[in-house]
C-alpha positions as CSV (number, residue, x, y, z in Angstrom):
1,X,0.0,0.0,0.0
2,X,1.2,3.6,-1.0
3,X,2.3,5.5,2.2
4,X,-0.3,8.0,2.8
5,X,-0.8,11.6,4.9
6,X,-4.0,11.8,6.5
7,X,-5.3,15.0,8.3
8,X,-8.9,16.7,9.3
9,X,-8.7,20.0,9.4
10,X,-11.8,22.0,11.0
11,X,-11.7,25.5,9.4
12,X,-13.1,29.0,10.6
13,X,-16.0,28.1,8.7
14,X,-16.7,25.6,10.6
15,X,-16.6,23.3,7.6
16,X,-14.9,20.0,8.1
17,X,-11.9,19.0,5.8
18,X,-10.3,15.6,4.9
19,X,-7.1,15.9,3.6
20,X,-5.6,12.1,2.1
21,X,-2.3,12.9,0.5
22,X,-0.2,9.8,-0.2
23,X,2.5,9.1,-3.4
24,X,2.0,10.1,-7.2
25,X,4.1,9.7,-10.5
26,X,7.2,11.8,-10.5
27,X,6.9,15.2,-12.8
28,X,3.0,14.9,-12.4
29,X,1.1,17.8,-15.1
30,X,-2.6,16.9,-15.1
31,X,-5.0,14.6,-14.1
32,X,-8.6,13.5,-15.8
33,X,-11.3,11.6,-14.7
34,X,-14.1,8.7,-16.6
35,X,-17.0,9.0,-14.2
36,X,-18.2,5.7,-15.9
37,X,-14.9,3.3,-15.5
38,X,-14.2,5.2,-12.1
39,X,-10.7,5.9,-13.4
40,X,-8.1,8.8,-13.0
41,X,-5.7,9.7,-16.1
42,X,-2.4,11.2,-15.0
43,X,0.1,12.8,-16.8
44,X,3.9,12.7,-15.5
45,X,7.2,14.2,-17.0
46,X,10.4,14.3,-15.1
47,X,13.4,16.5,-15.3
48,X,12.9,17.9,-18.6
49,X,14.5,21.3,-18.8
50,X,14.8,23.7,-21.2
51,X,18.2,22.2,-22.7
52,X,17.3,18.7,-23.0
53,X,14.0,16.6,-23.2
54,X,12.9,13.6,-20.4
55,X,14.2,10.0,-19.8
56,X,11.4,9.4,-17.4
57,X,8.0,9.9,-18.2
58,X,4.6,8.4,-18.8
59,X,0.1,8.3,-18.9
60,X,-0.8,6.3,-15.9
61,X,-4.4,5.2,-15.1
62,X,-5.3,4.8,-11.4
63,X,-7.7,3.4,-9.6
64,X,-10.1,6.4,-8.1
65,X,-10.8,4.8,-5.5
66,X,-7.3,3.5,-3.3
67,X,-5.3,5.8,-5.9
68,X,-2.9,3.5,-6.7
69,X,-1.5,2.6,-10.1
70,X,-3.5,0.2,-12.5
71,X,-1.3,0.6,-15.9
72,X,1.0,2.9,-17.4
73,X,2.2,3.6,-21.0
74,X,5.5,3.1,-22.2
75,X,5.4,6.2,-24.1
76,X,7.0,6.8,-27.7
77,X,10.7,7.9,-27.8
78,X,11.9,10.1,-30.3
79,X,15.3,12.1,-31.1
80,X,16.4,14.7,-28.7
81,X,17.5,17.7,-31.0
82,X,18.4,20.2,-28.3
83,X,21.6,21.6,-28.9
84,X,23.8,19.4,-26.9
85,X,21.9,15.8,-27.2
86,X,23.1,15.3,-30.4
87,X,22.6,11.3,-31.0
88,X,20.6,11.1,-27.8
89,X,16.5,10.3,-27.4
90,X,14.0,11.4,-25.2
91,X,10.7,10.4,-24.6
92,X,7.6,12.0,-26.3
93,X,6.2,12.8,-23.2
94,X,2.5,13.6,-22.3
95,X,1.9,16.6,-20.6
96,X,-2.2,18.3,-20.6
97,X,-4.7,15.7,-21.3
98,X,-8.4,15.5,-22.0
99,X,-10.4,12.4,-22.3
100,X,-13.3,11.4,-25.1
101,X,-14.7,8.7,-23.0
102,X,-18.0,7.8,-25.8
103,X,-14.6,6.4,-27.7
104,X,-12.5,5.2,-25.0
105,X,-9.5,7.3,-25.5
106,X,-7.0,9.4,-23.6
107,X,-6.1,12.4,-25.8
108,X,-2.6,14.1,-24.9
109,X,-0.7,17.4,-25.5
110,X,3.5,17.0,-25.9
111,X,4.5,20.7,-25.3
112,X,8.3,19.6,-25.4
113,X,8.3,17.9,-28.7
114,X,5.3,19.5,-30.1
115,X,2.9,16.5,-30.5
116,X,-0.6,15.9,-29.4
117,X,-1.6,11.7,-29.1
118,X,-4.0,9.9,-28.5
119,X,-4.1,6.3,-26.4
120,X,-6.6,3.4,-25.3
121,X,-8.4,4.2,-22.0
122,X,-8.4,0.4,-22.0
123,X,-4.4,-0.3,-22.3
124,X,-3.1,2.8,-22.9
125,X,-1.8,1.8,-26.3
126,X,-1.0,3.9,-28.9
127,X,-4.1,5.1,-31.5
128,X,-3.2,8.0,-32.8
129,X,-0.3,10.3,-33.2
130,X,0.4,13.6,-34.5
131,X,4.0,13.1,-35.2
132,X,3.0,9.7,-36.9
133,X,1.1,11.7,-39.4
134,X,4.1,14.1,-40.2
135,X,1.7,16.9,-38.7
136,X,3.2,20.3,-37.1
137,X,1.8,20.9,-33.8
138,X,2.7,24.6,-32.0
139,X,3.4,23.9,-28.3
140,X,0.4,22.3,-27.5
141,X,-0.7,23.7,-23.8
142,X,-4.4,22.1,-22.9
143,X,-7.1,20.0,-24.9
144,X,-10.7,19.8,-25.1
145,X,-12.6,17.0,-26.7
146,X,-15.8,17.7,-28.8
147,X,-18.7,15.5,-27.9
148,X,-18.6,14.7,-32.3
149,X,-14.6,13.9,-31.4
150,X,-13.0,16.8,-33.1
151,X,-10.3,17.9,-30.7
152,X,-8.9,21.9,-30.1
153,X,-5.7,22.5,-29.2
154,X,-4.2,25.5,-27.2
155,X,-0.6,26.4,-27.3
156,X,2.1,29.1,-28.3
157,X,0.5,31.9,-30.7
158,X,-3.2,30.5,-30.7
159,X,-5.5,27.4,-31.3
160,X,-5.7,23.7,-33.2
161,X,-8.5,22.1,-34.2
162,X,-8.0,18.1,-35.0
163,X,-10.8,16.7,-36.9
164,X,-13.0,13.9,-35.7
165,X,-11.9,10.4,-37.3
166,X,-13.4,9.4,-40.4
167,X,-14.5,5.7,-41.2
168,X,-11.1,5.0,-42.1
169,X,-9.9,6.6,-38.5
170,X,-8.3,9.5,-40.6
171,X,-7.9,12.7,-39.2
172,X,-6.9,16.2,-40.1
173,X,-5.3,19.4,-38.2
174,X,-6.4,22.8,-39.4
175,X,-3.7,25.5,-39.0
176,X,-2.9,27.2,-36.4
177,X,-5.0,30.5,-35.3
178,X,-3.1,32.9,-34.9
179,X,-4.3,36.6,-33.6
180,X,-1.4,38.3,-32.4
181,X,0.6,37.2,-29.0
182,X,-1.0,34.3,-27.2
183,X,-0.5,31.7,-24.8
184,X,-3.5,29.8,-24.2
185,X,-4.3,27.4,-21.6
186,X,-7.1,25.4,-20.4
187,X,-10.5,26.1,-22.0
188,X,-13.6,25.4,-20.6
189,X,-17.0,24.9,-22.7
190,X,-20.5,25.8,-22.6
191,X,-21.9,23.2,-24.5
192,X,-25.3,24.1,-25.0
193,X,-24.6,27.3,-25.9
194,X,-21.8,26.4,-28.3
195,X,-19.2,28.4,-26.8
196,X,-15.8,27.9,-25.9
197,X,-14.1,29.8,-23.5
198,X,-10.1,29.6,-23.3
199,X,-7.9,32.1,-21.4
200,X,-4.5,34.2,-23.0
201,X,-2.3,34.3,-20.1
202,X,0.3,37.2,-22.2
203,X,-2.4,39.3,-22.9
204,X,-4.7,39.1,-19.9
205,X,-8.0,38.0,-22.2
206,X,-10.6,35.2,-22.3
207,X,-11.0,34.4,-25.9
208,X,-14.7,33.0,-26.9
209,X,-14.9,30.2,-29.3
210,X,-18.4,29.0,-31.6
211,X,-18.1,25.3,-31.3
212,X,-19.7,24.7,-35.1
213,X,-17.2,26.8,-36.7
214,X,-14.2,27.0,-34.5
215,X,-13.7,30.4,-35.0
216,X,-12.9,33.6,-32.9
217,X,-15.7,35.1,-32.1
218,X,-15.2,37.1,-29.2
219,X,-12.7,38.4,-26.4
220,X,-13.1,39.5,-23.4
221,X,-10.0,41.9,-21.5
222,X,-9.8,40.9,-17.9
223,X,-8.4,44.2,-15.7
224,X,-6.6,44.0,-12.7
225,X,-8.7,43.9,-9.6
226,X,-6.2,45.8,-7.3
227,X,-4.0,47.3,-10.1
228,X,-5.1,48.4,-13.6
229,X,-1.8,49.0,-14.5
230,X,0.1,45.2,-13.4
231,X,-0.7,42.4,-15.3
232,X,-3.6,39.7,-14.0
233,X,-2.1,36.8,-16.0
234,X,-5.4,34.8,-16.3
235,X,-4.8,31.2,-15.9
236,X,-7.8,28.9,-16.0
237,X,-11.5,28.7,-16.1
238,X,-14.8,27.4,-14.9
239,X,-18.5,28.2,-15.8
240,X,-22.0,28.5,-14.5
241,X,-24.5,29.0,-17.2
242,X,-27.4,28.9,-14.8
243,X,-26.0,32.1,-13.6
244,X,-24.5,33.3,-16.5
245,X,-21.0,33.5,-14.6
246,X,-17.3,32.8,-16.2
247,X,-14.8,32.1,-13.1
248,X,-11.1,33.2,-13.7
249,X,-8.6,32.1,-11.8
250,X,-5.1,34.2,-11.8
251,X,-1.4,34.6,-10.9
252,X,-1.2,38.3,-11.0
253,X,2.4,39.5,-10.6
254,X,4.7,40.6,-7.5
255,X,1.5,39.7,-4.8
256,X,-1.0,42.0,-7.1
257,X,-4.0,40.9,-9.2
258,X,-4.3,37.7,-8.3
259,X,-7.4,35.9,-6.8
260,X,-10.5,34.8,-8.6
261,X,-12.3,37.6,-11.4
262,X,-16.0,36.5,-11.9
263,X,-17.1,38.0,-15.4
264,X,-20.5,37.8,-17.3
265,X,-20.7,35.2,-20.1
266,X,-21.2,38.7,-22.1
267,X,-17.9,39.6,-20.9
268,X,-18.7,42.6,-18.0
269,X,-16.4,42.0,-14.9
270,X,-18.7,41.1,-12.2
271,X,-16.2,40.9,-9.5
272,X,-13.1,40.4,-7.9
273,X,-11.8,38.4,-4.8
274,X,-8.4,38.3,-4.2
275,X,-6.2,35.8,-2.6
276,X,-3.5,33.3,-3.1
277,X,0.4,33.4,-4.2
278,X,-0.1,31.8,-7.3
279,X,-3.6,30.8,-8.1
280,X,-3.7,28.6,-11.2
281,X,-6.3,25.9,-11.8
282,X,-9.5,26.0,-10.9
283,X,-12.9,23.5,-10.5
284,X,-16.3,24.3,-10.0
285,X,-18.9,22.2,-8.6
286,X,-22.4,23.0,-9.6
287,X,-24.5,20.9,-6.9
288,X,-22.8,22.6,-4.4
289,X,-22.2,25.9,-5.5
290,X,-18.4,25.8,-4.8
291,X,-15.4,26.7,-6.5
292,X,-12.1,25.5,-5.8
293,X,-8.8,27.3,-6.9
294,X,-5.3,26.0,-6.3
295,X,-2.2,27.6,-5.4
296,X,1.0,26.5,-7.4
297,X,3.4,29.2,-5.0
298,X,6.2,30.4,-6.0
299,X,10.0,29.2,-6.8
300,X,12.1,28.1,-3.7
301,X,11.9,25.6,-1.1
302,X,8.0,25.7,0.1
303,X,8.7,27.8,3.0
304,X,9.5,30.1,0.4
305,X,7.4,29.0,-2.4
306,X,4.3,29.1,-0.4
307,X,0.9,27.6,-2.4
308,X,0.3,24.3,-1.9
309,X,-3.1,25.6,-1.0
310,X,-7.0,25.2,-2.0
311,X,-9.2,27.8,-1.7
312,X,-12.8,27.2,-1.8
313,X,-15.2,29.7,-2.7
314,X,-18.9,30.0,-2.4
315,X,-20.1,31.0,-6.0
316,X,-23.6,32.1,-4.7
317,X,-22.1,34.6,-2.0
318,X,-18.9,35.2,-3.6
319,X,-17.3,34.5,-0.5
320,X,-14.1,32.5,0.8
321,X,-15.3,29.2,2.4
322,X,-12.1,28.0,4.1
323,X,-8.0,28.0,2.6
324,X,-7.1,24.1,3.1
325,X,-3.1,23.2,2.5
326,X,-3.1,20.5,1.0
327,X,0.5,19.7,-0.3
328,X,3.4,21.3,1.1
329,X,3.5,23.6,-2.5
330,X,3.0,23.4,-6.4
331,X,-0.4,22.1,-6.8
332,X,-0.4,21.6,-10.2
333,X,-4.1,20.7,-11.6
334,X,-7.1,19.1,-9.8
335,X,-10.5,17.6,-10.6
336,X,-13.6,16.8,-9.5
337,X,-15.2,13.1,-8.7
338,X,-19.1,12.0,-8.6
339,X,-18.9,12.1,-5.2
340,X,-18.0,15.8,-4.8
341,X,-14.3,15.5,-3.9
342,X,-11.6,16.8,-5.8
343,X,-8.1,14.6,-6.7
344,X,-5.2,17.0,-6.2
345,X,-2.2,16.8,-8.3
346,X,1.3,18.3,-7.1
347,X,4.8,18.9,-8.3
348,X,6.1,18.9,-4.5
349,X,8.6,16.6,-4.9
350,X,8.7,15.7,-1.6
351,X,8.2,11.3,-1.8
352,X,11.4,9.4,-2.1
353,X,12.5,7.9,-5.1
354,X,10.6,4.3,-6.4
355,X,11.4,1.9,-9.3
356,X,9.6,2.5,-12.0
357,X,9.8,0.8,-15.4
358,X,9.4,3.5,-17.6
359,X,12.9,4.9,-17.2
360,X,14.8,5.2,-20.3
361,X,18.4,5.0,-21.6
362,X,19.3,7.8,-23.9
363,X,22.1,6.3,-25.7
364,X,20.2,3.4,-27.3
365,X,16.4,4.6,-26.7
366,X,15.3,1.5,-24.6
367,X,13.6,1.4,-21.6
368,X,14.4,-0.3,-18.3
369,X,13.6,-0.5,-14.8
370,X,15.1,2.0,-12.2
371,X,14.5,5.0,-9.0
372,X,17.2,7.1,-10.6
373,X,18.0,8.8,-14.1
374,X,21.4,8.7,-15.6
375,X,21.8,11.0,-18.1
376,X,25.0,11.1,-20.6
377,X,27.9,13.3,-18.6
378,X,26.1,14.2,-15.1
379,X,25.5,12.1,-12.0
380,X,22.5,10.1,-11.1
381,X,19.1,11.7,-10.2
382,X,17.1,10.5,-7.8
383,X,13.3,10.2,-9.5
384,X,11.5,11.9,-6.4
385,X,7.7,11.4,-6.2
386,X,5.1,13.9,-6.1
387,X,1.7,13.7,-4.4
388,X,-2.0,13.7,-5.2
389,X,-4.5,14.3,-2.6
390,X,-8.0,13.5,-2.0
391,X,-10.0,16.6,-0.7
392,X,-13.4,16.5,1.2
393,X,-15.1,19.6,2.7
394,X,-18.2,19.1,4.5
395,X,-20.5,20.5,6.8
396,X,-20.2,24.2,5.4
């Protein structure tokens, strides 16, 4: 059994809070959930840096319920061409991810070697791949899967739209669309209106998105709730079309601007709550009326860092429920279950090393088992865990 930390935590609230933290993957990005097979999706990446690509790195599925590991994917392994790694591979590592569970797949986004995949939810084998199809892909960020099966793409400089298969399971990717400076991230859909909403951290905007056509159809500029002037850098999003509310979580910049910024879905800014180091991703659950934003924190040790943190929020009164901590800092992304908890991934780094067997060896691209990496001319690196967390608040 994976060791675990268990706390209850009673807040000012007066809300109850069960905190289950216990072992992830190492380099953990995202998580998804398949309400209907009771399964978690979780990305991991480890050590990749700006200079060279990952030896260690794979799509895991999990069992929702103890949290442990069921399968992971040996993923594909490709050439590293970073300046430096010359006759040297890397793995083609998953990073956002998005599931189309009427098909049974697990759609991924390769931000490091600019490929977008897609794999079994039944044994995480490979189905379909960008790279494959000789098909450019811009720094793909975040997905979201179209109920028809059509899949758009954020990244670097816009959006990409990948067809749904045809009955030969062929597929194509539009160009990329492109309207000046963008980094977009996580979008979030209305689908009964037919609208997209995705946010562009550079330029502090929500872009709108028509679902039939794919185009741009709208943006809405999100201002600073303490400062006009500093930047609010808008990082994910979360709707309520009963109320006709858009929920923004952001970083803001030097301890200014960030918090939560609750917009009309006609774009007027509503209001403003701020809190939070680092806010990044953010849930909503609609039975309850509750929002949940996490705190990445900042760079540093987490005394330093900070975040770590979940801050719930009462969509109805726009209020601040309780802060829990949850990890010691760097939650990374987080998502809601049937039963109204939320699964909390981090990038702590704070679990010792395990074996794994999806380490690989980047002289001859093969994979074997180890707990460190050993990469071409440095020492070995321990492959430290990071956690995920199961959340409950009750009684509020």
């Amino acid at each position: 059994m994976p060791q675990s930390n268990n706390e209850t935590q009673q807040g000012v609230s007066g809300a109850r809070q069960i905190v289950e933290r216990q072992p992830g993957l190492a380099g953990q990005y995202q998580v998804a959930y398949n309400p209907e097979r009771d399964v978690l999706f979780v990305t991991g990446s480890f050590n990749h840096t700006k200079t060279h690509g990952t030896l260690c790195a794979t799509l895991a599925r999990l069992n929702v319920h103890t949290l442990e590991t069921e399968l992971t994917a040996y993923l594909p392994v490709v050439e590293d061409h970073n300046p430096g790694q010359e006759g040297l591979y890397q793995i083609q590592a998953a990073y956002g991810v998005a599931l189309d569970n009427q098909r049974g797949l697990v759609w991924t986004g390769g931000t490091r070697t600019q490929t977008v995949t897609a794999y079994s939810q039944d044994d995480l084998s490979l189905v379909w791949d960008s790279r494959s199809e000789d098909i450019e892909m811009l720094t793909p960020r975040e997905l979201y899967v179209a109920p028809d099966g059509s899949v758009l793409v954020t990244g670097a400089g816009g959006y990409q739209v990948i067809s749904a298969a045809n009955d030969k399971g062929e597929r194509t990717v539009s160009p990329l669309r492109d309207f000046g400076p963008a980094m977009l991230l996580g979008p979030i859909a209305d689908e009964e209106s037919g609208l997209l909403y995705v946010p562009n951290i550079i330029k502090d905007e929500i872009w709108v998105i028509d679902l039939k056509t794919w185009e741009r159809v709208n943006v809405f500029p999100v201002r600073g709730g303490q400062d006009a002037e500093t930047s609010v850098m808008v990082h994910g999003a979360e709707i309520d079309p009963a109320r006709g509310e858009l929920y923004i979580s952001a970083q803001g910049v030097e301890s200014k601007n960030s918090g939560l910024y609750i917009l009309s879905l006609e774009g007027e800014q509503l209001a403003y709550i701020p809190f939070g180091r680092m806010p990044t991703d953010i849930l909503f659950d609609s039975k309850r009326h509750l929002l949940y934003v996490a705190d990445f924190g900042g760079k540093g040790e987490p005394s330093i860092a900070g975040g770590g943190t979940i801050t719930v929020i009462n969509s109805l009164t726009r209020e601040i429920v309780e802060t829990i901590q949850v990890a010691p800092t760097r939650i990374n992304h987080q998502v809601l279950l049937s039963d109204g908890s939320v699964i909390a991934i981090d990038k702590a780094g704070d679990y010792p090393a395990a074996t794994v067997p999806y380490v690989l060896d980047a002289r001859s691209g093969q994979y074997y088992e180890s707990k460190n990496e050993s990469r071409p001319g440095e020492e070995l690196n321990s492959i430290v865990r990071d956690g995920l967390a199961r959340v409950r608040v009750t009684g509020e």
